[in-house]
VMD Tcl script that builds the backbone (N, CA, C; Angstrom):
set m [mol new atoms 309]
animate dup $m
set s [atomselect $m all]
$s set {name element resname resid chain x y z} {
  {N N UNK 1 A -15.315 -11.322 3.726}
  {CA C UNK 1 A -15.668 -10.082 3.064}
  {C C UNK 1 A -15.923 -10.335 1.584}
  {N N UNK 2 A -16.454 -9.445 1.021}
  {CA C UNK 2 A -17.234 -9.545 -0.333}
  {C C UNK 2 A -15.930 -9.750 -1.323}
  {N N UNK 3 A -15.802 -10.095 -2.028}
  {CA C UNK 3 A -14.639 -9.922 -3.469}
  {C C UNK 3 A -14.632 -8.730 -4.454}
  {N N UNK 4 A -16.371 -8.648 -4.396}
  {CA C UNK 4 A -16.640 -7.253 -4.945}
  {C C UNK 4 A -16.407 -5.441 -4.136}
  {N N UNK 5 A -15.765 -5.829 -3.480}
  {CA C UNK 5 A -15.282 -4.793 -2.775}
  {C C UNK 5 A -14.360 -3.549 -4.080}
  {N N UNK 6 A -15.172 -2.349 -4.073}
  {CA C UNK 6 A -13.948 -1.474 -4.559}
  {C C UNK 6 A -13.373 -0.368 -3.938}
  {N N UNK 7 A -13.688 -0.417 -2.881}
  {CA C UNK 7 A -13.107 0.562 -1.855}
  {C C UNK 7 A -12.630 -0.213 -0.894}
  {N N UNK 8 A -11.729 0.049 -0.107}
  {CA C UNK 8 A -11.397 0.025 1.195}
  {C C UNK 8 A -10.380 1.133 1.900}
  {N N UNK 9 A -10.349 1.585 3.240}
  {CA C UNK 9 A -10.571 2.068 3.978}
  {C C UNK 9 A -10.152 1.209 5.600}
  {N N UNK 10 A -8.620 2.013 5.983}
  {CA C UNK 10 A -8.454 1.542 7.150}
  {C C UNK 10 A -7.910 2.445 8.006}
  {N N UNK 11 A -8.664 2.401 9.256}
  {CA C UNK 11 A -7.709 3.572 9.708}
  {C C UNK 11 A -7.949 2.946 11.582}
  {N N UNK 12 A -6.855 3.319 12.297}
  {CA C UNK 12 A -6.724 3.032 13.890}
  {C C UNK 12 A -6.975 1.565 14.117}
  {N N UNK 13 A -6.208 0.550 12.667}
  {CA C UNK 13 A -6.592 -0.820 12.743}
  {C C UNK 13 A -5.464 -1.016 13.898}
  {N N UNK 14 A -4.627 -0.580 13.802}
  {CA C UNK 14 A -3.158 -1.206 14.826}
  {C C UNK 14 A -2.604 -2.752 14.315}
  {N N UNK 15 A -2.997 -2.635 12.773}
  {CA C UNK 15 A -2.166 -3.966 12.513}
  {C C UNK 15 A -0.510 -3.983 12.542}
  {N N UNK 16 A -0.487 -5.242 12.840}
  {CA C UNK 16 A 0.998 -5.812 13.126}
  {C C UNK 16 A 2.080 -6.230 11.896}
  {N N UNK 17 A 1.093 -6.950 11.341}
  {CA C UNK 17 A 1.118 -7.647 9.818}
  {C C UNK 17 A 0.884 -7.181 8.857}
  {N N UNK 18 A 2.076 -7.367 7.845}
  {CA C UNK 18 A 1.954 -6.724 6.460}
  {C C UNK 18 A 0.221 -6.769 6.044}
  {N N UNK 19 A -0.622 -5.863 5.814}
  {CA C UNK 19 A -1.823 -6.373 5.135}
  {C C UNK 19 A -1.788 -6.541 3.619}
  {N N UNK 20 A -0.932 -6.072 3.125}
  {CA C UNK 20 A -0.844 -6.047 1.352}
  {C C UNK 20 A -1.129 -7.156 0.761}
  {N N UNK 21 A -0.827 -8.576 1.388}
  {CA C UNK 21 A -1.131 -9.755 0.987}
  {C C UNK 21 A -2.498 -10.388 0.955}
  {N N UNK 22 A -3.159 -10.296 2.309}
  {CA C UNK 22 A -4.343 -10.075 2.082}
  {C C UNK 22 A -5.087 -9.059 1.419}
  {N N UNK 23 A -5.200 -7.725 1.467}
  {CA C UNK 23 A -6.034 -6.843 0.283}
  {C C UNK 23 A -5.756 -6.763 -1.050}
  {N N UNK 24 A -4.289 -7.717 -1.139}
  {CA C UNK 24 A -4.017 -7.565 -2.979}
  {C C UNK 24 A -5.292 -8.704 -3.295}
  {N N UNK 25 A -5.803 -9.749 -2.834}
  {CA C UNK 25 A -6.601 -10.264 -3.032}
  {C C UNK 25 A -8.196 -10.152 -3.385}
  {N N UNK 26 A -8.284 -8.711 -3.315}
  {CA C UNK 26 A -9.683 -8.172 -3.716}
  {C C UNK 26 A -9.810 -7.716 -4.900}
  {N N UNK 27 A -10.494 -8.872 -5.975}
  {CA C UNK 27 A -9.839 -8.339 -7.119}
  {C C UNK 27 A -10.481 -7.218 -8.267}
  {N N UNK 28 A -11.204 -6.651 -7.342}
  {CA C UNK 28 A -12.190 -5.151 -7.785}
  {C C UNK 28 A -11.727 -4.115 -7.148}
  {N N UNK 29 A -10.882 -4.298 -6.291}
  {CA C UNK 29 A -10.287 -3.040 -5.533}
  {C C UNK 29 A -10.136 -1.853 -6.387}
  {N N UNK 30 A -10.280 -0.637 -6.200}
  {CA C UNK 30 A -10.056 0.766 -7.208}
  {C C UNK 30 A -9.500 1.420 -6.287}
  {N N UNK 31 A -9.585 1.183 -4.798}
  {CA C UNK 31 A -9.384 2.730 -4.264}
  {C C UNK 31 A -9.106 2.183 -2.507}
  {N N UNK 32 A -7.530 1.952 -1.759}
  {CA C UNK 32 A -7.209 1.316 -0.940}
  {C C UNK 32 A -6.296 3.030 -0.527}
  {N N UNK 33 A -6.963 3.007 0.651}
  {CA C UNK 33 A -6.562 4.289 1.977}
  {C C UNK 33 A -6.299 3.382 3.169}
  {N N UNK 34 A -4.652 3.557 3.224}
  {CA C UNK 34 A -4.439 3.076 4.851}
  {C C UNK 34 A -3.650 4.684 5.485}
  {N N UNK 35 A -4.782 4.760 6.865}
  {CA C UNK 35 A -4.393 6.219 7.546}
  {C C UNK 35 A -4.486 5.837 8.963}
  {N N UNK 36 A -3.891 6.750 9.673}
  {CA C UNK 36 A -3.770 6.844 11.080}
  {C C UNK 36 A -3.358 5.485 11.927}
  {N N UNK 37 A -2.437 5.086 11.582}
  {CA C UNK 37 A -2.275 3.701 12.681}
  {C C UNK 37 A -2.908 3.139 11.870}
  {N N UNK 38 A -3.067 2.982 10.526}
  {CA C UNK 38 A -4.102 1.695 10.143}
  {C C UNK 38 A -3.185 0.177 9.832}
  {N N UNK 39 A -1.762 0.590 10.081}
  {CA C UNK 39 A -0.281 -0.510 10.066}
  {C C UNK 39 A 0.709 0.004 11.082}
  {N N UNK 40 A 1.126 -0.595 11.740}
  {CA C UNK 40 A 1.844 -0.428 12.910}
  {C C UNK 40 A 3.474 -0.776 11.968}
  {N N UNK 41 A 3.658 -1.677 11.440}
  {CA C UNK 41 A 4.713 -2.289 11.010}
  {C C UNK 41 A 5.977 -1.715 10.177}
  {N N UNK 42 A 7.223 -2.048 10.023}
  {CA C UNK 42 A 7.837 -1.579 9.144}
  {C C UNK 42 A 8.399 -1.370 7.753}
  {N N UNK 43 A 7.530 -2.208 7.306}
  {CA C UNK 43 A 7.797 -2.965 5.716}
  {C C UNK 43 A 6.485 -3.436 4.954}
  {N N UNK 44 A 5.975 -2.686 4.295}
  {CA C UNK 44 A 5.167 -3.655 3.017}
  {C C UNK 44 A 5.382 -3.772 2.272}
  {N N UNK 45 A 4.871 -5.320 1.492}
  {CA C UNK 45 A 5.113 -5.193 -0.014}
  {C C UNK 45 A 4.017 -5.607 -0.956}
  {N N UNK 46 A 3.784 -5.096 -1.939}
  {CA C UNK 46 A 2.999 -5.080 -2.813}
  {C C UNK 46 A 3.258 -6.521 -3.981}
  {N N UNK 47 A 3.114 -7.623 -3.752}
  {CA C UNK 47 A 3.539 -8.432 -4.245}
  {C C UNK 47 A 3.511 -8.372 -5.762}
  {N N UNK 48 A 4.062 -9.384 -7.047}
  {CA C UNK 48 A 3.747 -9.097 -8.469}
  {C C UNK 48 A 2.305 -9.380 -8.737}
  {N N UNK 49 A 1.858 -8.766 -9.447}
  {CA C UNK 49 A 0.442 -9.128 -10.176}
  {C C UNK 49 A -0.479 -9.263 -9.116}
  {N N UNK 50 A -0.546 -8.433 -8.344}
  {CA C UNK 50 A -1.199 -7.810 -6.725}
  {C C UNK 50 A -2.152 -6.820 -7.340}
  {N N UNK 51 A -2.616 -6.329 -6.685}
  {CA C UNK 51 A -4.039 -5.418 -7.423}
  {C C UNK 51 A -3.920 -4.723 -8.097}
  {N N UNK 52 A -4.731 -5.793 -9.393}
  {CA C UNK 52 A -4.719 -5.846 -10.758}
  {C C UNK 52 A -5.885 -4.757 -11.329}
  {N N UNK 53 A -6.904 -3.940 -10.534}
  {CA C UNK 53 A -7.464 -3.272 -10.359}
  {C C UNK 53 A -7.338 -1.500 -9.854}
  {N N UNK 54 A -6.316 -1.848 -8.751}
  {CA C UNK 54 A -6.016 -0.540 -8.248}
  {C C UNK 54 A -6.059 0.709 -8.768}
  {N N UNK 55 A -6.443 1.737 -8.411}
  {CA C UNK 55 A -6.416 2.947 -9.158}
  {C C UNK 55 A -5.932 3.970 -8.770}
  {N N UNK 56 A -6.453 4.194 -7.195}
  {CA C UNK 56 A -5.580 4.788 -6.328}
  {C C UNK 56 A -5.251 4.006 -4.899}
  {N N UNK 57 A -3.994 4.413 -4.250}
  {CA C UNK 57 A -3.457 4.161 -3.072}
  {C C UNK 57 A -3.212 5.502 -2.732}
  {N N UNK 58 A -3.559 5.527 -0.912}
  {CA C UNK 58 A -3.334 6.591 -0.205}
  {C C UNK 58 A -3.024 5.665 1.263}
  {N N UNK 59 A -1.769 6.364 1.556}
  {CA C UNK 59 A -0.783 5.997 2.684}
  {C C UNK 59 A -0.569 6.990 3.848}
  {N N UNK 60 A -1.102 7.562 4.424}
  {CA C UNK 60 A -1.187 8.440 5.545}
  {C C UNK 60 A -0.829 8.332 6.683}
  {N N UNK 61 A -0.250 8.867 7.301}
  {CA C UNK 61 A 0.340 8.780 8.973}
  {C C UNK 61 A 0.346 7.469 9.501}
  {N N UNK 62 A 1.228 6.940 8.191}
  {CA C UNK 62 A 1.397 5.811 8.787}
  {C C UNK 62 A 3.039 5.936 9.363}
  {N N UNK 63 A 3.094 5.739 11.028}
  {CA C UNK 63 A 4.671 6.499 11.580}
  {C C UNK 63 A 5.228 5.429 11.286}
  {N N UNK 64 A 5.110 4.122 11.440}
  {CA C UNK 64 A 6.374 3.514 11.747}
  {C C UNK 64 A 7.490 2.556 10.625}
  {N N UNK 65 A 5.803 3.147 9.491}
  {CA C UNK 65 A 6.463 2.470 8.059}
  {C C UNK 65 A 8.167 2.903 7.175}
  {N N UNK 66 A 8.836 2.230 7.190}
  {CA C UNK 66 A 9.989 2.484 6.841}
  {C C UNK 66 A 10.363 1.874 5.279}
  {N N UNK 67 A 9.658 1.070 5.062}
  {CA C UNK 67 A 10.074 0.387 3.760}
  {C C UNK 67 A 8.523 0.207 2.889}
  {N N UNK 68 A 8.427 0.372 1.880}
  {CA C UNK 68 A 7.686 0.139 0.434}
  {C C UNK 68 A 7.584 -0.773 -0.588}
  {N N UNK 69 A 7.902 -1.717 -0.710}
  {CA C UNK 69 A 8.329 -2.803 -1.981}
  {C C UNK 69 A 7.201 -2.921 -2.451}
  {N N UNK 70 A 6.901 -2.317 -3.747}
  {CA C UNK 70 A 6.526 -2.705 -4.882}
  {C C UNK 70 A 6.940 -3.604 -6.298}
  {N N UNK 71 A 6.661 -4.608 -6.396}
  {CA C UNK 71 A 7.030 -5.740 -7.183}
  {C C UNK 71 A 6.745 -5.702 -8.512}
  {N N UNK 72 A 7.129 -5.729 -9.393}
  {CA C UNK 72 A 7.335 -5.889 -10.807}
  {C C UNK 72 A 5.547 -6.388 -10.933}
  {N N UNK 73 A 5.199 -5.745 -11.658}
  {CA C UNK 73 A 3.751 -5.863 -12.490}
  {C C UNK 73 A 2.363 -6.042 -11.336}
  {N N UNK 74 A 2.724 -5.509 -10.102}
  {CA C UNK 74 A 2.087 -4.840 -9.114}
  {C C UNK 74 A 1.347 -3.587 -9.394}
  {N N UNK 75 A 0.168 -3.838 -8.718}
  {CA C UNK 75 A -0.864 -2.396 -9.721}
  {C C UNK 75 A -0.672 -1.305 -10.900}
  {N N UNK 76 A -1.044 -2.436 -11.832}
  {CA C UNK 76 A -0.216 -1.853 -13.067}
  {C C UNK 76 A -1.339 -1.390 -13.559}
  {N N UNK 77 A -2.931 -0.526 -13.005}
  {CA C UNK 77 A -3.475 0.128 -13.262}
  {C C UNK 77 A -3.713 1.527 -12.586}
  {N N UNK 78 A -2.653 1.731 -11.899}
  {CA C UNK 78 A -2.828 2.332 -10.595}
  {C C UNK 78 A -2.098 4.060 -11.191}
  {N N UNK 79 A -3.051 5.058 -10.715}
  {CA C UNK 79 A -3.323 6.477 -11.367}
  {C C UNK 79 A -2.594 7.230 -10.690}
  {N N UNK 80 A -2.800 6.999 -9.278}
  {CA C UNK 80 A -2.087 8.117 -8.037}
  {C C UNK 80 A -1.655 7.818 -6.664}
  {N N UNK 81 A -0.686 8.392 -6.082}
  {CA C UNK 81 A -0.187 7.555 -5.215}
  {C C UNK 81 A 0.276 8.965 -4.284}
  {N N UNK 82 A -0.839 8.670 -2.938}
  {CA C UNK 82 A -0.145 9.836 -2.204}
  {C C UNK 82 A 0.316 9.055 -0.427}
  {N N UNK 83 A 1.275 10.007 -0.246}
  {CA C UNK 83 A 2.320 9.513 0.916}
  {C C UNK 83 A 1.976 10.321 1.649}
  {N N UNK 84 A 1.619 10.607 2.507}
  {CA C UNK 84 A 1.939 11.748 3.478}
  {C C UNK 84 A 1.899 11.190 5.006}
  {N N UNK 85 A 2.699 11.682 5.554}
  {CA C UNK 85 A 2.957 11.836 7.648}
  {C C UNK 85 A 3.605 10.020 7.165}
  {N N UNK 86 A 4.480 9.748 6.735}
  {CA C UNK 86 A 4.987 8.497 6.895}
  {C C UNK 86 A 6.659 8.968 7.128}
  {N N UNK 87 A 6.887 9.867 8.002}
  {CA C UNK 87 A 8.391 9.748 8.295}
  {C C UNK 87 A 9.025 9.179 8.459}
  {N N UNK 88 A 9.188 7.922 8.601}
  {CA C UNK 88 A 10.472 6.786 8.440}
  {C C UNK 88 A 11.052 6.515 7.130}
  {N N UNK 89 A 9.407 6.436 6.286}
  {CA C UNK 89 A 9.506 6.248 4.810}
  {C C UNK 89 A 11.034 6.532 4.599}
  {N N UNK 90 A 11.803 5.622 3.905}
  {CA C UNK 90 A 13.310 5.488 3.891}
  {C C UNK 90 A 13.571 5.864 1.953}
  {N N UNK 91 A 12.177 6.015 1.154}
  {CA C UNK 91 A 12.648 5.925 -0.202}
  {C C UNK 91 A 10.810 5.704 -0.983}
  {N N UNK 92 A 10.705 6.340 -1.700}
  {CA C UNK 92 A 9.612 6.269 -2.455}
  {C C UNK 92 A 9.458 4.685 -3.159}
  {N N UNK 93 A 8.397 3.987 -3.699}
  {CA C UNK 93 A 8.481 3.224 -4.341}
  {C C UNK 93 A 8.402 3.140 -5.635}
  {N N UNK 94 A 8.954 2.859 -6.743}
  {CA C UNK 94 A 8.997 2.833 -8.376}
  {C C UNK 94 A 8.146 1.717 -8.977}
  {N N UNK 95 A 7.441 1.761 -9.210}
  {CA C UNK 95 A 6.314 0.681 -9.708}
  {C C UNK 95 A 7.236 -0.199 -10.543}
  {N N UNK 96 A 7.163 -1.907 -10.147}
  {CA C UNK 96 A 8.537 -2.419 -10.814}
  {C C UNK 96 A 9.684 -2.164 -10.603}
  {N N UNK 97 A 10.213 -1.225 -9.857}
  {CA C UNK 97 A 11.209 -1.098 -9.853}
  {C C UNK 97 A 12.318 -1.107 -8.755}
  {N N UNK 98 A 10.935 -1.696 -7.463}
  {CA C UNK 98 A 11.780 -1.550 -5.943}
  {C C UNK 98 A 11.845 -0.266 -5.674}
  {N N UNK 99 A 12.495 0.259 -4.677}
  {CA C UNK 99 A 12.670 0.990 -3.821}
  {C C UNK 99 A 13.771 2.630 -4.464}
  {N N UNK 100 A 12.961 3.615 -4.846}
  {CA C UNK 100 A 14.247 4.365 -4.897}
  {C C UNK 100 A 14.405 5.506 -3.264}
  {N N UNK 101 A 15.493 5.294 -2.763}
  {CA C UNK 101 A 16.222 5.896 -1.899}
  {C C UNK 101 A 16.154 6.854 -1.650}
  {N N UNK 102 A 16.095 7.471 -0.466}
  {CA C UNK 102 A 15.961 9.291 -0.446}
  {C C UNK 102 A 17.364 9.032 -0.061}
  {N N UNK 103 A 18.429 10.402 -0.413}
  {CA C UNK 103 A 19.997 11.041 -0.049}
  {C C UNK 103 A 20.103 11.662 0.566}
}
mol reanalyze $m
mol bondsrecalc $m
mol representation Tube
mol addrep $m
């Protein structure tokens, strides 16, 4: 796939595997939507100094996601961040700051 990519867009992928590792690698990314089954899995993480571009992330019905890790200086251009239909979601993520907890 192109490098110049600034969109992406996944949805009814049924991945297994964290994808964050591979798409932090697009380093024009602005605008990354994972919806409907587009991650099967329970954990991503946004590694450090991971898309260095980002602007927005949108996370949608994704069911089985339970965990978030965002890493210290991980899309540190990044504007808006929406969650929705991820009920496992165990805790929002703090840019840098890991995981804060729902009570």
């Amino acid at each position: 796939m192109s490098s110049s990519l600034t969109e992406i867009v996944l949805s009814y992928s049924y991945l297994v595997q964290d994808p964050m590792p591979t798409l932090a690698r697009f380093p024009n990314l602005w605008i990354l939507v994972l919806h409907n089954r587009a991650f099967l899995g329970k954990q991503m993480v946004c590694s450090a100094c991971g898309f260095c571009q980002l602007r927005h992330l949108r996370l949608l019905k994704l069911h089985e996601l339970q965990t978030l890790i965002v890493e210290g200086g991980a899309m540190p251009k990044l504007l808006s961040l929406k969650i929705e239909g991820c009920n496992k979601l165990e805790g929002l993520p703090m840019l840098g700051k890991g995981i804060v907890r729902y009570q």
